[in-house]
C-alpha positions in Angstrom: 0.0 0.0 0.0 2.9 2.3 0.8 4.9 2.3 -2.4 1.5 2.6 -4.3 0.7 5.7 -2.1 4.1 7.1 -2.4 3.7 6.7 -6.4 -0.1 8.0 -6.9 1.0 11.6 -4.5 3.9 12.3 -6.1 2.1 12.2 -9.5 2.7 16.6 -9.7 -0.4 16.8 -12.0 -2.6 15.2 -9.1 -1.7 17.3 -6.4 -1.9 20.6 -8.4 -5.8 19.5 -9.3 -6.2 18.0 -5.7 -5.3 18.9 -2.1 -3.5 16.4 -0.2 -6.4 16.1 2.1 -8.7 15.4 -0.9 -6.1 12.6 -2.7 -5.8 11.3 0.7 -9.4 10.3 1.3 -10.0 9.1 -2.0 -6.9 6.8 -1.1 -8.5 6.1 2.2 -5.1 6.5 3.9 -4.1 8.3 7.1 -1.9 11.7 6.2 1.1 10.3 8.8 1.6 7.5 6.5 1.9 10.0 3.2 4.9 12.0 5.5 6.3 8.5 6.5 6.8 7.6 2.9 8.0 11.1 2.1 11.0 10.9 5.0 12.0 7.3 3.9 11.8 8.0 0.6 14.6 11.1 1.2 16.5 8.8 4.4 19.8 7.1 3.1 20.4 3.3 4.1 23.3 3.8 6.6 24.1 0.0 5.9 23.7 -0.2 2.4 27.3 -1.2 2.1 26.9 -4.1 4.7 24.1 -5.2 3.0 25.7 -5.6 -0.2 29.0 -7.3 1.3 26.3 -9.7 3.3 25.0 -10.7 -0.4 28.5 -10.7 -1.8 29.1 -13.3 0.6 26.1 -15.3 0.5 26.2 -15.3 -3.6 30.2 -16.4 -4.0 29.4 -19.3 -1.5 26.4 -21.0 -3.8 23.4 -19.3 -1.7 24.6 -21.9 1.3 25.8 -19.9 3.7 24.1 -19.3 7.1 24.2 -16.2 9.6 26.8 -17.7 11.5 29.1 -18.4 8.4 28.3 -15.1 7.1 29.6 -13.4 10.4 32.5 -15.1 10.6 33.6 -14.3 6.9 32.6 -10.8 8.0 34.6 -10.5 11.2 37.6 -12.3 9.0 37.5 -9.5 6.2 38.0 -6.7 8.7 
């Protein structure tokens, strides 16, 4: 529901024909969850490079390795 909220209210044709209040109701969605999409949308992932050495990891070891595995191969690259 979220992602197609954030999509429909940022359509800048719709909100100059609507108010927000008015695209919000014919949504049928609470206004704090259009400004929660808004500040995620804008937040950075402050472990986006984790993440991708976590999937580095997994993928070069044939989709086998667990947590454990994973954290030790972490804890040895550092």
């Amino acid at each position: 529901m979220t992602n197609k909220l954030g999509a429909a209210l940022r359509n800048q044709e719709k909100k100059n024909k609507y108010s927000l209040p008015e695209l919000l109701s014919a949504l049928n969605c609470p206004r704090s969850s259009y400004y929660y999409q808004q500040t995620r949308v804008k937040k950075q992932d402050n472990y986006f490079h984790v993440k991708e050495k976590i999937k580095d990891i997994f993928e070069a070891n044939h989709c086998c390795y667990g947590y454990r595995r994973i954290h030790a191969a972490l804890k040895k690259e550092d």
